[in-house]
N, C-alpha and C positions, 0 to 999 in steps of 0.2 A: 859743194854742188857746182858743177860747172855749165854755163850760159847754153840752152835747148831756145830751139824756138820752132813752132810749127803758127801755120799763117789761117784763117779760115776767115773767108769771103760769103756774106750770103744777102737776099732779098727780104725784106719787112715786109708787111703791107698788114694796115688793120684788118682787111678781111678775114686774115687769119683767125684772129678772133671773135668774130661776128657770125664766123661758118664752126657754131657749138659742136655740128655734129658734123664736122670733117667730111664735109661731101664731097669740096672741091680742093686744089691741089693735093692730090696724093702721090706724085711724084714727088712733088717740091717736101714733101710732109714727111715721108720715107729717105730723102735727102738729109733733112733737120735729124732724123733720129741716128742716121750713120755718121752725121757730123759730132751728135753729142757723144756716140760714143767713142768716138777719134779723142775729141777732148777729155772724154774722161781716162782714156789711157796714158794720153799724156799729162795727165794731172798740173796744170800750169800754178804755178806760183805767180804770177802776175800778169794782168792782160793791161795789154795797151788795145783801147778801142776806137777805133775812126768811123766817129759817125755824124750824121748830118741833124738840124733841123729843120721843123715844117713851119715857120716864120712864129714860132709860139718863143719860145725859152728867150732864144733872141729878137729884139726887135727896135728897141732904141738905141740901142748900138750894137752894131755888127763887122766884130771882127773877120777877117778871110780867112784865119785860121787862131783857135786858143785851147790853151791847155788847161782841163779843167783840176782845181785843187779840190773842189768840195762840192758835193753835187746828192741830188735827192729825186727821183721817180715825180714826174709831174702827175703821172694817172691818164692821160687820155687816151682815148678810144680801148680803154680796157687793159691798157699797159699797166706797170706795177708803179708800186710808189714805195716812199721807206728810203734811207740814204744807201747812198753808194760806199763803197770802203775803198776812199780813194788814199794809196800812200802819200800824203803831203811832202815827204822831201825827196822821193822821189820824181813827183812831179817838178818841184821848184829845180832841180838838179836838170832834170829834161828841159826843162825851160830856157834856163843860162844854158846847155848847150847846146841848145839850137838858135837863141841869139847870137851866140859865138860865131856861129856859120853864117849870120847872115838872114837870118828868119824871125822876118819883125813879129812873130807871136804873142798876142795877146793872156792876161791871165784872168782865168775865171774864178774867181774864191769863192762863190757861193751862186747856183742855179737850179732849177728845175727842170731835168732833160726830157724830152718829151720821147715817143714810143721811137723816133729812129734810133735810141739807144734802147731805151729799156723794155721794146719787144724782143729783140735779140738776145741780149741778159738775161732773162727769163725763159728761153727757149734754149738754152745750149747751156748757161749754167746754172740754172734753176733759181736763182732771184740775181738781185741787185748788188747784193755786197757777199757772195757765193765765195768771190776770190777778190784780193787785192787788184783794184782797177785804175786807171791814169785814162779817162776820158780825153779824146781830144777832136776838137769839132771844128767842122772845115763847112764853111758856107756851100752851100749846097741848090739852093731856094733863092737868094734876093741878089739880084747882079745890083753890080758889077760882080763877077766871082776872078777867084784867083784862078788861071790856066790851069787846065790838066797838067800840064809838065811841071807846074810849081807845086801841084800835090804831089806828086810824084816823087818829084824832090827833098819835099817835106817828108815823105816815109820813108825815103834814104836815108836820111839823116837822125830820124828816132832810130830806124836799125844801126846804124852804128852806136848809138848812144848805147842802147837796150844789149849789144856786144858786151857792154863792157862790165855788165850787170850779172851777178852771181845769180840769177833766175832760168827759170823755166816759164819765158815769153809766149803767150797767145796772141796772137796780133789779130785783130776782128776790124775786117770792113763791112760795112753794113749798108744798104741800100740800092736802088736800082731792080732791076735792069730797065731796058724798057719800058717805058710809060709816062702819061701826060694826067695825072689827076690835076680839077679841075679848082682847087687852092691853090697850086702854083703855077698854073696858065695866068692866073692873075696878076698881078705885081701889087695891087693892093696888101697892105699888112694891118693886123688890128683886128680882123674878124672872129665873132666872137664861137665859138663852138656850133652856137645855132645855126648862125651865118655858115659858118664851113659846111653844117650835115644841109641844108638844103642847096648851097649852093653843089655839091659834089651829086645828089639825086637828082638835080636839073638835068648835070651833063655827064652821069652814069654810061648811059649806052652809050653817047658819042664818045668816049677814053676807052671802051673797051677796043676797040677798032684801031685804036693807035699801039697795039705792043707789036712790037718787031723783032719777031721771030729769028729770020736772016741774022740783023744785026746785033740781037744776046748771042747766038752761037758763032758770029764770027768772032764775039770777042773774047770768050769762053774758050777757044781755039786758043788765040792769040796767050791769054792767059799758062799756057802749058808750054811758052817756048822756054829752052834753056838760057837762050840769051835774052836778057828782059830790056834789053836797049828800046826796043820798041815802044815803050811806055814812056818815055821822054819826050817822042812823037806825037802823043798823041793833041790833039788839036780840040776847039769846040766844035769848026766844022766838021769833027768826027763821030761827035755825039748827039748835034744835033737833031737829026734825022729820027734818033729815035726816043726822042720826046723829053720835055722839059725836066722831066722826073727822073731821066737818063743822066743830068749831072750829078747824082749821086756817085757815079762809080769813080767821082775823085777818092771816096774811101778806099775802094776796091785797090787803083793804083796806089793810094800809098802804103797800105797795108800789105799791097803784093810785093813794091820794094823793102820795104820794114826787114821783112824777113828775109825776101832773096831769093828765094825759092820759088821755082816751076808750079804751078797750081792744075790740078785735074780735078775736071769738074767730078762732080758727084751727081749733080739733079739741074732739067731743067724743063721748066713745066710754062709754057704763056697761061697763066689762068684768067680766062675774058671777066669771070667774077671778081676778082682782086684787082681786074684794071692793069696788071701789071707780068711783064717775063718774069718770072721766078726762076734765079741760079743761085746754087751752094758750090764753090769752091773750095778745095782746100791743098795743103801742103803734106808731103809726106813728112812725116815726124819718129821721133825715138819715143816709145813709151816709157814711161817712170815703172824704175825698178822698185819693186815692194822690199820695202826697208823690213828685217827679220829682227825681232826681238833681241837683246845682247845674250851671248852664249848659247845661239842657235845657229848652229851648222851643218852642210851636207854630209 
């Protein structure tokens, strides 16, 4: 088997789950379903996933970016739970290589990721340990954070590692676009689920008002050049603007360098009910040839 890798970028948000009966994003939703079918052509042999937390999993110590060896579904707001089927020496192996370059990454042996991994997980490969996974989590939520350009950087460097790997790589960034929920406008950490659902019903309507439309599709745009230099560039005073929950798409870039590859969008939907721009991005890819039985031939 020799090293395939296709890239796919997309949006979280609990409402997903809370809206039982699919009222709202149905672009974004129609998106998720062409994305899973993308993935299941190319049937990936390995995902590497870049995703963020919502000050839960992490919290008394927070690395800027670590690589998870062993990990299990925390369960909130309706995400899955059960472990993840994380390769152990493949991760350890990811790890000393990207020390080697220079990436003081942390290691996690044992966590509980909360829904910015394991809603994703669940919606594109149907649970948690569907395929062998290398979790890897980039502070996203409690500054100080690492620059965009050091994500960036960081998903140059899995992509060359993940090169030299006899796999069929899925690379998943997960979070974003646009939006300001009203858990991490705070900088407070420790609140307890109660705390988060009333404090988020407070300032419900005032976060719908902050998704920016403009700035998901410029960057969505930006996402499909052939030359990806531009992601090196990018800055906080670029993300700023469009809301605290906008540094997420440290996933996006590193996931988009990981692989390498030009991304076109698929879906993009502001849903004022989820608080947030919903984009699915992805990479063109080779599909997996179906292996034929021994001594079956055309």
């Amino acid at each position: 088997m020799a090293y395939e890798c296709m890239t796919l970028c997309l949006s979280h948000s609990p409402g997903i789950a809370r809206d039982e009966q699919k009222v709202h994003g149905t672009r974004f939703r129609e998106g998720m379903r062409l994305a899973r079918e993308a993935v299941r052509e190319f049937d990936p042999t390995l995902v590497i996933f870049f995703g963020s937390d919502h000050r839960r999993a992490y919290q008394d110590i927070l690395p800027a970016f670590s690589v998870v060896y062993a990990a299990e579904g925390l369960g909130d707001l309706r995400s899955p739970t059960g472990p993840y089927n994380v390769p152990e020496q493949i991760a350890a192996d990811l790890t000393a290589a990207l020390l080697n370059e220079g990436f003081d990454v942390a290691i996690t042996r044992k966590i509980a990721l909360d829904h910015g991994f394991g809603q994703t997980m669940a919606d594109i490969l149907g649970s948690l340990d569907a395929v062998p996974t290398v979790p890897i989590f980039i502070n996203c939520a409690t500054p100080p954070l690492a620059s965009p350009r050091r994500a960036a950087e960081l998903g140059a460097a899995v992509g060359r590692f993940a090169a030299n790997l006899d796999e069929r790589v899925l690379f998943i960034g997960s979070g974003g676009l646009s939006h300001s929920p009203p858990t991490l406008a705070l900088t407070t950490a420790g609140l307890s689920e109660e705390e988060r659902r009333e404090l988020s019903a407070k300032h419900r309507e005032a976060a719908k008002d902050k998704i920016r439309p403009d700035w998901d599709e410029a960057f969505l745009e930006r996402l499909g050049a052939q030359d990806n230099s531009w992601a090196f560039a990018v800055t906080q005073e670029f993300i700023d603007p469009a809301g605290v929950g906008a540094n997420e798409v440290r996933t996006w870039l590193a996931a988009y360098l990981a692989g390498g590859k030009p991304l076109r969008r698929v879906a993009y939907e502001p849903v004022r009910e989820w608080i947030t721009g919903m984009g699915v991005a992805m990479s063109d890819y080779s599909p997996a040839k179906a292996v034929r039985p021994a001594g079956v031939s055309h």
